[in-house]
Rosetta silent file (secondary structure, phi, psi, omega in degrees, C-alpha in Angstrom):
SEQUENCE: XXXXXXXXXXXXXXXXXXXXXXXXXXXXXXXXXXXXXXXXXXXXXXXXXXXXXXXXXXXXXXXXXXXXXXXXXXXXXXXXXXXXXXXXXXXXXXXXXXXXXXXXXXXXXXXXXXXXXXXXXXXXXXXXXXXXXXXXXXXXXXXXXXXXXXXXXXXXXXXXXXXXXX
SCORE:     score description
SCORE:     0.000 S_00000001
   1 L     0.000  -34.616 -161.002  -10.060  -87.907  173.003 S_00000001
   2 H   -77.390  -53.324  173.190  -10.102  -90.791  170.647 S_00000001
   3 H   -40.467  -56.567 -172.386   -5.975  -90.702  170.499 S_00000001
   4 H   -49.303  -62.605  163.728   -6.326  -90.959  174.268 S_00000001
   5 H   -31.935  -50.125  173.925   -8.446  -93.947  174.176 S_00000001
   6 H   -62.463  -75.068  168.423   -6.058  -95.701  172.143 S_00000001
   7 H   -23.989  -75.463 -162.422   -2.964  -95.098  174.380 S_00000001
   8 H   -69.745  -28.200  144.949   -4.671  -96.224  177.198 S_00000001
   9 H   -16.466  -79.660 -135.328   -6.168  -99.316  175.207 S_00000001
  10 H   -74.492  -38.914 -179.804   -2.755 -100.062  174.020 S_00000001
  11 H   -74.671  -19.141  157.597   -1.296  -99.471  177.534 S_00000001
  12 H   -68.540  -44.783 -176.571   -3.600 -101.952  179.177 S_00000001
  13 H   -74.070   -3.940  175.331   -3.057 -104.974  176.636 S_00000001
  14 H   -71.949  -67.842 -133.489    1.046 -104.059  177.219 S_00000001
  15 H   -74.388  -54.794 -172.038    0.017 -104.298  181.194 S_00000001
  16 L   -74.884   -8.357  179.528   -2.379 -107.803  180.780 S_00000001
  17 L  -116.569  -43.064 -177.059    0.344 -109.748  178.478 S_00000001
  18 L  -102.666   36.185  174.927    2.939 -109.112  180.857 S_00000001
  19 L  -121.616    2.317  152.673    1.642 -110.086  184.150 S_00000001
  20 L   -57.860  -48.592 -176.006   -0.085 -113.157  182.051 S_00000001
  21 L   -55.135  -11.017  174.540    3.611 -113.754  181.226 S_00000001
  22 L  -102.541    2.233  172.740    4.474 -114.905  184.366 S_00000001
  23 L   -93.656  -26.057 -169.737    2.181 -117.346  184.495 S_00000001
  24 L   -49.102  -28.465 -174.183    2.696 -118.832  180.845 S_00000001
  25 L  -133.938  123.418  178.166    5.467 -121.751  182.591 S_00000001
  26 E  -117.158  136.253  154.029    4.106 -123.549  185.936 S_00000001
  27 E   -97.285  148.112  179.714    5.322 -126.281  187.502 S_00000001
  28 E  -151.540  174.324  170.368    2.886 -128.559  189.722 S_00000001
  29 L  -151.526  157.554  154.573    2.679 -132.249  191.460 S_00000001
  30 L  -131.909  146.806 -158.811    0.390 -134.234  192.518 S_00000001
  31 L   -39.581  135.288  157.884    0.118 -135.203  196.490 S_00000001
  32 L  -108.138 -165.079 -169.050    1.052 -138.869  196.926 S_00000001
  33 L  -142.717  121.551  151.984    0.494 -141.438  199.618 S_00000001
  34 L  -136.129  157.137  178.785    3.243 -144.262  200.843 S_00000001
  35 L   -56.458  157.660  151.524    3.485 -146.762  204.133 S_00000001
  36 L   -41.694  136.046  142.761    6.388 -146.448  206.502 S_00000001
  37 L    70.078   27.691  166.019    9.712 -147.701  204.907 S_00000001
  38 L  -119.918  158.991 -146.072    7.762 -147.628  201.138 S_00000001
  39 E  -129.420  132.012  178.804    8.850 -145.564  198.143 S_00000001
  40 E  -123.520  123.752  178.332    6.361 -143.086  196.333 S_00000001
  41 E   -87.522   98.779  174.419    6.625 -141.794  192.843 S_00000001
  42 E   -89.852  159.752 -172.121    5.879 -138.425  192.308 S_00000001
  43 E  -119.491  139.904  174.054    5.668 -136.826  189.206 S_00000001
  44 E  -113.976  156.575 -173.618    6.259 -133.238  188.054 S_00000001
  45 E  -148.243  144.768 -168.070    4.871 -131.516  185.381 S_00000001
  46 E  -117.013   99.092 -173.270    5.143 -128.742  183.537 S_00000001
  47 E   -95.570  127.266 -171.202    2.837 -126.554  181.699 S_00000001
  48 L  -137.108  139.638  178.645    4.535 -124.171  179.252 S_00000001
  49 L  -108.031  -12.557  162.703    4.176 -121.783  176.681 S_00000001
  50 L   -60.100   92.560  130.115    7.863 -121.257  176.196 S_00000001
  51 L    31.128   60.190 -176.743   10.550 -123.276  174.013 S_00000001
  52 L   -82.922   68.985  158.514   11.910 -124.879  177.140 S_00000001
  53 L     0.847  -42.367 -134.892   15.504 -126.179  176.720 S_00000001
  54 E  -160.652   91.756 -141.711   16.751 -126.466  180.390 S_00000001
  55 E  -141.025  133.322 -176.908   15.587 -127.160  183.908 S_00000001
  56 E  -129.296  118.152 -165.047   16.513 -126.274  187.344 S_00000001
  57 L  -158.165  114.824  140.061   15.130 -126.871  190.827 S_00000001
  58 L   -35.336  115.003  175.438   16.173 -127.446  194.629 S_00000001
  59 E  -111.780  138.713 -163.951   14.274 -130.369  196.284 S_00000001
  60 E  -120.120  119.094  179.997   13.714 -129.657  200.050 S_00000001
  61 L  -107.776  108.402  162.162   13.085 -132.947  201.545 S_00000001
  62 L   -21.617  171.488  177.853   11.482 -133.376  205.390 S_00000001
  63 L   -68.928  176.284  170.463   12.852 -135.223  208.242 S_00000001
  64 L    32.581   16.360  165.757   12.007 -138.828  207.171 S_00000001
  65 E  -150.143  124.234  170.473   12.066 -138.819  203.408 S_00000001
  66 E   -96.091  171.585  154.799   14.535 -139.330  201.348 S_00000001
  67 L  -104.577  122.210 -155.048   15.324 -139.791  198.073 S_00000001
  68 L   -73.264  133.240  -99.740   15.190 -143.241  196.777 S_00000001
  69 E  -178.124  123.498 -172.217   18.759 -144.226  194.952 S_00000001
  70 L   -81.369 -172.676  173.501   19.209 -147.210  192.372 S_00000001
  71 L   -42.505  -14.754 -158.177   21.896 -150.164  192.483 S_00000001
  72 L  -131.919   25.866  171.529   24.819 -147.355  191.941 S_00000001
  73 L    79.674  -57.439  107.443   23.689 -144.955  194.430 S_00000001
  74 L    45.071  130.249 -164.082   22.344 -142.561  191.884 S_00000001
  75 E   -91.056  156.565  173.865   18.820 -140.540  193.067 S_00000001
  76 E  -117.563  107.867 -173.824   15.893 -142.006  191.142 S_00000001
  77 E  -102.883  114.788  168.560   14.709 -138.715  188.970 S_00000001
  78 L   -93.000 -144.688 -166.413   14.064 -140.343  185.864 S_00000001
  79 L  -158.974  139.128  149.567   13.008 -137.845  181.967 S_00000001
  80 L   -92.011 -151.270  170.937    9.480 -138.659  181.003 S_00000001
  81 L   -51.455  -59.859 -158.299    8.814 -138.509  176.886 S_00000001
  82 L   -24.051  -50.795 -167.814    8.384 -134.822  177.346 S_00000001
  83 L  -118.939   31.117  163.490   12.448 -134.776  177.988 S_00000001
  84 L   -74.345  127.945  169.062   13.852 -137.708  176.585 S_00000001
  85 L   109.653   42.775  124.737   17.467 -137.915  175.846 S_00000001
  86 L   -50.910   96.738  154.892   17.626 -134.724  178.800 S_00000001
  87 E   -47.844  135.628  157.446   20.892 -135.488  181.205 S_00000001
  88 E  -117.847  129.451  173.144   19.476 -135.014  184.638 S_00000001
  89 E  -129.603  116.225  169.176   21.827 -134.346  187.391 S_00000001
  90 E  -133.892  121.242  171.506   20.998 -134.411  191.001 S_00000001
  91 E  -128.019  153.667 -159.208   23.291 -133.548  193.816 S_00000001
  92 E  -101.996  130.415 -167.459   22.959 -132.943  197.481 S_00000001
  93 E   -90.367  -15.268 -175.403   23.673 -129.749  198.110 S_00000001
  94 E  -175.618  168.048 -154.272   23.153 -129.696  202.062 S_00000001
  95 L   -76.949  138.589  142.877   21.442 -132.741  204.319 S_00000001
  96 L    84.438   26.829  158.384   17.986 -132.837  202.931 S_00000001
  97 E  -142.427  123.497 -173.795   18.214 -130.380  199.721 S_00000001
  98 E  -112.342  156.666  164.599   19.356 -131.559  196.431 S_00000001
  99 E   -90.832  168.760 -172.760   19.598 -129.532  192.975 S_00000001
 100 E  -137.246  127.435  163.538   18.235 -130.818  189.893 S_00000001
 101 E  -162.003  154.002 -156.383   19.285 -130.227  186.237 S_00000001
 102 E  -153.028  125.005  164.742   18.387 -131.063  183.487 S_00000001
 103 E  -174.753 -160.937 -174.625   19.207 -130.424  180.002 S_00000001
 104 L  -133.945  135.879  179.317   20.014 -131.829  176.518 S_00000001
 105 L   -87.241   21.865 -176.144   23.380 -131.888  175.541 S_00000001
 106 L  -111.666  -10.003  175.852   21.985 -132.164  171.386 S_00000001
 107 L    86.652   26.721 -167.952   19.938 -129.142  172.095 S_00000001
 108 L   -69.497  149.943  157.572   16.537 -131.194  172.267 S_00000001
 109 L  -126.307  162.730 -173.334   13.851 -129.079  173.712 S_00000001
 110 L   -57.572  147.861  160.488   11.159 -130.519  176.175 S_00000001
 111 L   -88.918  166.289 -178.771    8.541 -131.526  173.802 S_00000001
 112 L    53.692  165.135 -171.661    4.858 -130.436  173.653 S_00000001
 113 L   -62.294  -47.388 -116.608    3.095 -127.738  176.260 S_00000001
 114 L  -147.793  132.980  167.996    1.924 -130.039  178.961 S_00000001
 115 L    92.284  145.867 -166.910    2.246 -133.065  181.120 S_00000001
 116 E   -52.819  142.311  159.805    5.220 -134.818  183.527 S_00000001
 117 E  -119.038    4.661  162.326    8.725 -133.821  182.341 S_00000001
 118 E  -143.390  154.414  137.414   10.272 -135.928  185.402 S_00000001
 119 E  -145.915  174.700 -152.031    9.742 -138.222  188.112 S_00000001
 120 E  -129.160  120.140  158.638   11.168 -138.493  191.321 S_00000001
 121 E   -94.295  129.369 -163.033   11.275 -141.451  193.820 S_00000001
 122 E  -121.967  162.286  157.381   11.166 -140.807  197.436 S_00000001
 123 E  -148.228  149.644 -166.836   11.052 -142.741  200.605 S_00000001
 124 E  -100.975  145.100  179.917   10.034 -143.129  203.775 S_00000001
 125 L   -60.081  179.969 -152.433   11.672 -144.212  206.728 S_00000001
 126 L   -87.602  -36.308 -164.235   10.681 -147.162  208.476 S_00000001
 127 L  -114.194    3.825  171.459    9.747 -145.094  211.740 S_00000001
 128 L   -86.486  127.519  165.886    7.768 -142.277  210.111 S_00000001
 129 L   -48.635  153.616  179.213    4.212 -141.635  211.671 S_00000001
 130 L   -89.433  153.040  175.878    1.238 -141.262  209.749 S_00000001
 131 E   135.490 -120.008 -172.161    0.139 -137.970  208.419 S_00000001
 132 E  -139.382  138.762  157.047    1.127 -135.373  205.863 S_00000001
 133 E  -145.267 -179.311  157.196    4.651 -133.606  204.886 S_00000001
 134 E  -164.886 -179.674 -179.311    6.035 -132.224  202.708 S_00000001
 135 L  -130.981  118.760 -140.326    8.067 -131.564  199.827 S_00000001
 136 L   -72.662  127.580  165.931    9.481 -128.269  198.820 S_00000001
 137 L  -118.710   48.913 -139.736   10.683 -127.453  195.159 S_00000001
 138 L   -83.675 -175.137 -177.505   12.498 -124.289  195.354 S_00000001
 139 L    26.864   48.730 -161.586   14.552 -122.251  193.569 S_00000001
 140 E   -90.097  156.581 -163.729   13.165 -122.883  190.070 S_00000001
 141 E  -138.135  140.812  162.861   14.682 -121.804  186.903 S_00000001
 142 E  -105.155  157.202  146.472   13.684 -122.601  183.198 S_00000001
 143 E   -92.395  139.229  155.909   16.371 -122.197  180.216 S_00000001
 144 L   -98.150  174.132 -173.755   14.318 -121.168  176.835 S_00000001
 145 L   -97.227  -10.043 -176.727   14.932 -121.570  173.721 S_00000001
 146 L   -99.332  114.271  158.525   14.080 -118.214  172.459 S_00000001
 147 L   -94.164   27.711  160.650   16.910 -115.941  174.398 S_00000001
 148 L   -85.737    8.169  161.675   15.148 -112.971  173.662 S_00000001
 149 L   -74.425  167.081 -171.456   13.572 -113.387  176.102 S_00000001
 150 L   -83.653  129.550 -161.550   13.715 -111.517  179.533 S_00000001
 151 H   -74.291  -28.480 -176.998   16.635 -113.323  181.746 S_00000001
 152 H   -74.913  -21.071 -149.299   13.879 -112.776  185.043 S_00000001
 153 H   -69.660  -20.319 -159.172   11.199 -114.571  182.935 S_00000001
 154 H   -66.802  -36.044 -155.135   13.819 -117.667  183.744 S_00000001
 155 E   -77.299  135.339  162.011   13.101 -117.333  188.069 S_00000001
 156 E  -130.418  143.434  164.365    9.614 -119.332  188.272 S_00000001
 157 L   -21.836  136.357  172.361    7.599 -119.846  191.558 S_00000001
 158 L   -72.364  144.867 -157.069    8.228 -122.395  194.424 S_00000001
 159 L  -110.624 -174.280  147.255    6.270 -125.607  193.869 S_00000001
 160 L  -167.077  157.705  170.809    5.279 -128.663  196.674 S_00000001
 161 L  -127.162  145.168 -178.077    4.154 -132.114  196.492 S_00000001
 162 E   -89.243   79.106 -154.755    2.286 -133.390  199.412 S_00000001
 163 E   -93.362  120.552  170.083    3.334 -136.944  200.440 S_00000001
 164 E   -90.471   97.760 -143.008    0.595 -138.627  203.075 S_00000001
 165 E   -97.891  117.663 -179.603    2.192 -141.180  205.053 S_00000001
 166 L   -94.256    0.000    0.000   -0.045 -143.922  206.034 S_00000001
C-alpha cells in the first residue's frame, strides 16, 4: 500500500510540473488609448522562467491601425533593456499582419524574468471612430536557451492589446 502511495504521489507532481510548464513563459500588454490620426505605444512583456534567446510573433492589426514607420519606412518595434543588442525584424506578411523576430546575433539572451522586451508603435487613422479594437498577437514562438527542452514548449498562446480610440 505504501509503494502505491508513492507512485501515485510521484505521478501527480510529474502531472502538476508539466501542465505548470506551460504556463512558465506568457506574453501580455497593456490596453492603450489614442485620438484619431495619433500614435500609441504599446508595450509587450514577457514573463519567463526559461533562458529565452529568440522571439517570434504575428501582429494582426484592425481596419484603421497601422503600424507607425520611422524616417526610412521601417515599423517602429523598438528592444527594451530586457533585449538589448536583439535584431528585430518585422515584415508584412499579408495587408494587416506582420511577423516579428527577434534575436541576438552574439547569442545574448533576454535578460531577467519579467517586464517589456519590446515596444510597438501603432496608429490610427484620421477617420477612425471612437471605441475599442483590437490587436491580435498570434502565432507565438519562444527560442530557449536550454534545447533540451521540448520543441512544443516553443508554441505559446495568442496574446491582444486593446487600443481605445477616443
Amino acid at each position: 500500500m505504501e509503494k502505491m502511495k508513492l507512485i501515485w504521489t510521484i505521478l501527480l507532481v510529474v502531472a502538476v510540473s508539466t501542465v505548470s510548464r506551460a504556463g512558465d513563459n506568457v506574453f501580455s500588454t497593456i490596453g492603450v488609448t489614442a485620438a484619431p490620426g495619433q500614435e500609441a505605444v504599446i508595450n509587450i512583456s514577457l514573463d519567463n522562467s526559461d533562458e529565452v534567446n529568440g522571439l517570434q510573433f504575428d501582429i494582426v492589426l484592425p481596419e484603421g491601425i497601422q503600424l507607425a514607420t520611422d524616417d526610412h519606412g521601417s515599423s517602429l518595434v523598438v528592444p527594451t533593456e530586457r533585449t538589448k543588442g536583439f535584431s528585430v525584424m518585422c515584415k508584412k506578411v499579408e495587408p494587416n499582419r506582420y511577423r516579428l523576430m527577434s534575436l541576438s546575433f552574439q547569442g545574448a539572451k533576454v535578460k531577467g524574468n519579467a517586464g517589456p522586451v519590446f515596444s510597438v508603435t501603432v496608429k490610427c487613422d484620421a477617420a477612425m471612430k471612437k471605441g475599442d479594437c483590437t490587436i491580435r498577437f498570434e502565432e507565438v514562438h519562444l527560442s530557449f536557451v536550454n534545447t533540451e527542452l521540448n520543441k512544443t514548449d516553443s508554441n505559446l498562446p495568442s496574446f491582444e492589446a486593446k487600443v481605445t480610440v477616443n
